[in-house]
VEXVO-749229 format. One record per residue (C-alpha): x, y, z. Coordinates in steps of 0.25 Angstrom, whole numbers, plus 5000, padded with zeros to 4 digits. Each point is the difference from the previous one (the first is absolute). Layout:
# VEXVO-749229
[zator [X, Y, Z]]
...
# end
This chain:
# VEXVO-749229
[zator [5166, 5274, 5233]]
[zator [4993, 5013, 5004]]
[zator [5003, 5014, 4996]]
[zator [5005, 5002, 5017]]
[zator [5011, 4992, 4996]]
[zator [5005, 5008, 4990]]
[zator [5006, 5012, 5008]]
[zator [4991, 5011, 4996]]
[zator [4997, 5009, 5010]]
[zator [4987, 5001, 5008]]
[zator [4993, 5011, 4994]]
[zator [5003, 4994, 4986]]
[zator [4994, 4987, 5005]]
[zator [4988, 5008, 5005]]
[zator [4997, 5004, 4985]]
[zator [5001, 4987, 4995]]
[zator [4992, 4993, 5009]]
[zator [4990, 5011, 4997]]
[zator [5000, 4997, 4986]]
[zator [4995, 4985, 5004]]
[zator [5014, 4994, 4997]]
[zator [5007, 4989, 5010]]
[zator [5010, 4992, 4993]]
[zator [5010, 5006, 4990]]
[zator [4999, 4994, 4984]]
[zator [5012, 4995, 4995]]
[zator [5007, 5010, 4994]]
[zator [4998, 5009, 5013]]
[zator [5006, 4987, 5008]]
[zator [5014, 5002, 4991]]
[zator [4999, 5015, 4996]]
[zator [4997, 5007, 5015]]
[zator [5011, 4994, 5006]]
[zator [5011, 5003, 4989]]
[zator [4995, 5015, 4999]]
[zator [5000, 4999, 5017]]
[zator [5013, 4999, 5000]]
[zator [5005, 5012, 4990]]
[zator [5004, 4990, 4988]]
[zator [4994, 5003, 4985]]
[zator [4990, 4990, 4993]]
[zator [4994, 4997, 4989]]
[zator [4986, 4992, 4999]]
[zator [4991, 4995, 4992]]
[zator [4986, 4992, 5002]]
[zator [4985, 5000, 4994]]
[zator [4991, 5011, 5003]]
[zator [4992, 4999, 5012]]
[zator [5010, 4994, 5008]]
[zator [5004, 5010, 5009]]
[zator [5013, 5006, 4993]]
[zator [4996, 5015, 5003]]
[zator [4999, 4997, 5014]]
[zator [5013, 4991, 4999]]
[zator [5007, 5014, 4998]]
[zator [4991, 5011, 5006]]
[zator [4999, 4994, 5014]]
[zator [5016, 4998, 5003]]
[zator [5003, 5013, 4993]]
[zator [4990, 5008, 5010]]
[zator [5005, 4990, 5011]]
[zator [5013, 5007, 4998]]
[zator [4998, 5014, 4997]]
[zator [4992, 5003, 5011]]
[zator [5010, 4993, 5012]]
[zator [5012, 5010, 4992]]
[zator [4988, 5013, 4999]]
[zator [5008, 5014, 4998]]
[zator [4998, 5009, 5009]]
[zator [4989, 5010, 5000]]
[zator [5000, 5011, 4988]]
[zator [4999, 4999, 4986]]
[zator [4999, 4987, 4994]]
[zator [5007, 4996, 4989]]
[zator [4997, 4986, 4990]]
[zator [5006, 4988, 5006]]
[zator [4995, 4990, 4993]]
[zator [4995, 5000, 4985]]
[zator [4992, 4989, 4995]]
[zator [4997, 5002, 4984]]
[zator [4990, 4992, 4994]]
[zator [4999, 5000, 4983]]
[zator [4986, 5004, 5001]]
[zator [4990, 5009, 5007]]
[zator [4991, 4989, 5004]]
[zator [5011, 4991, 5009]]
[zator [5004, 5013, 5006]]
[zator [4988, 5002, 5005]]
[zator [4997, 4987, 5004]]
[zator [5015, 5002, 5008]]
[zator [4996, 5011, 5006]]
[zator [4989, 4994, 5005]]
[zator [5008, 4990, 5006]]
[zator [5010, 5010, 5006]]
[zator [4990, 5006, 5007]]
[zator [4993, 4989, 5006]]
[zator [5012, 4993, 5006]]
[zator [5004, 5013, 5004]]
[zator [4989, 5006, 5008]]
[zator [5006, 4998, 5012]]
[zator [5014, 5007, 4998]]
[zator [5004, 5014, 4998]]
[zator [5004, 4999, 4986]]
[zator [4993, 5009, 4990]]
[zator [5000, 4994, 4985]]
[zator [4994, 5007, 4988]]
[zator [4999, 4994, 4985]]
[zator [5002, 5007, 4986]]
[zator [4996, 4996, 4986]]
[zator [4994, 5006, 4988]]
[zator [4987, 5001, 4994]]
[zator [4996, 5010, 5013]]
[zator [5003, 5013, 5003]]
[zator [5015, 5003, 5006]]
[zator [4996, 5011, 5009]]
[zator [4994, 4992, 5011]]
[zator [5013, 4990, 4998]]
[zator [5010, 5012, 5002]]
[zator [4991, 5004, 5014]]
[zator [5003, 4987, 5004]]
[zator [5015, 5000, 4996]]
[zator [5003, 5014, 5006]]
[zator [4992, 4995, 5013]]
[zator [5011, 4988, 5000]]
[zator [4997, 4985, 5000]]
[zator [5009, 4990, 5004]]
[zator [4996, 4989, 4990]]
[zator [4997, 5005, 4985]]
[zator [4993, 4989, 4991]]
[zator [5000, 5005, 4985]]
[zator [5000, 4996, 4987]]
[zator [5013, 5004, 4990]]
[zator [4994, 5012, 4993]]
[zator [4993, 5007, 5010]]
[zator [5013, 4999, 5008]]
[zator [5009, 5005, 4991]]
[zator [4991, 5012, 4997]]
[zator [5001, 5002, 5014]]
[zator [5014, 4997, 5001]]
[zator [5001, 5011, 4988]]
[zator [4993, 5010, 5008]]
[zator [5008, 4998, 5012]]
[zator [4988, 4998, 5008]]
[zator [5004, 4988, 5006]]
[zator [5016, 4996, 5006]]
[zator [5005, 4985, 4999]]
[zator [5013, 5003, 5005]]
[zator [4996, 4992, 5013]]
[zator [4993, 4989, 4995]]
[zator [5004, 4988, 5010]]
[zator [4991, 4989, 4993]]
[zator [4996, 4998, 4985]]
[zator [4988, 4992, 4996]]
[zator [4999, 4995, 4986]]
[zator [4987, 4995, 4999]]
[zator [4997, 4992, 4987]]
[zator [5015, 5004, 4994]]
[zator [4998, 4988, 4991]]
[zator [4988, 5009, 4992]]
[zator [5006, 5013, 5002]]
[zator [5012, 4996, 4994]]
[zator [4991, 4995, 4988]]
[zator [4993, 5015, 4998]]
# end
């Protein structure tokens, strides 16, 4: 099975291809196609075995074939992560999958300063990876608006839950 069997959209296909990536590990095999088709999930696999991608590439798949029209943009899709560390490495992903779409994504968490994270918010992104804390003092400030999220992310809920 490859990755053009999946139904992801050209440009996303694009991306991956660019990352060096042909045929889809197993939990993108059952997870892309689930998420594809508007219906929740819950996964779970080892590290390194593509579980990122599993939910990143569908998820940008879908926002960008449903974009908003032009103006402000307002968070779509979350995607919190229990530490600073995985958000980064999300955001990473985000971006690489989604270089070719007109999605605009940002990540927030603590141990840096705010200010250049509330630039980015009152720019507006579409996608907001963060971790819990960070957000909620955003949340508090009322520098970012999650009253139009379409997609939540959970990444590593299992550990979160354990903090």
């Amino acid at each position: 099975m490859s990755f053009d069997t999946l139904g992801l959209s050209a440009a996303v296909l694009r991306a991956v291809t660019e990352q060096g990536y042909t045929e889809p590990t197993p939990i993108q095999r059952q997870a892309i196609p689930v998420i594809l088709a508007g219906r929740d999930i819950m996964g779970g696999a080892q590290t390194g075995t593509g579980k990122t991608a599993g939910f990143t590439l569908p998820l940008l798949h879908l926002m960008s074939a449903h974009a908003p029209a032009a103006g402000r943009r307002n968070v779509r899709a979350l995607i919190l992560t229990p530490t600073r560390e995985l958000a980064a490495q999300v955001a990473e992903s985000v971006a690489a999958y989604g270089r070719h779409l007109p999605l605009k994504s940002a990540v927030i968490f603590g141990g840096v300063g705010i200010n250049p994270q509330i630039a980015a918010l009152r720019r507006g992104v579409d996608i907001l990876i963060a971790t819990p804390g960070r957000l909620l003092d955003h949340v508090s400030q009322k520098n970012v608006d999650l009253s139009r999220i379409e997609f939540l992310v959970l990444d590593d809920a299992d550990r979160m839950l354990d903090m």
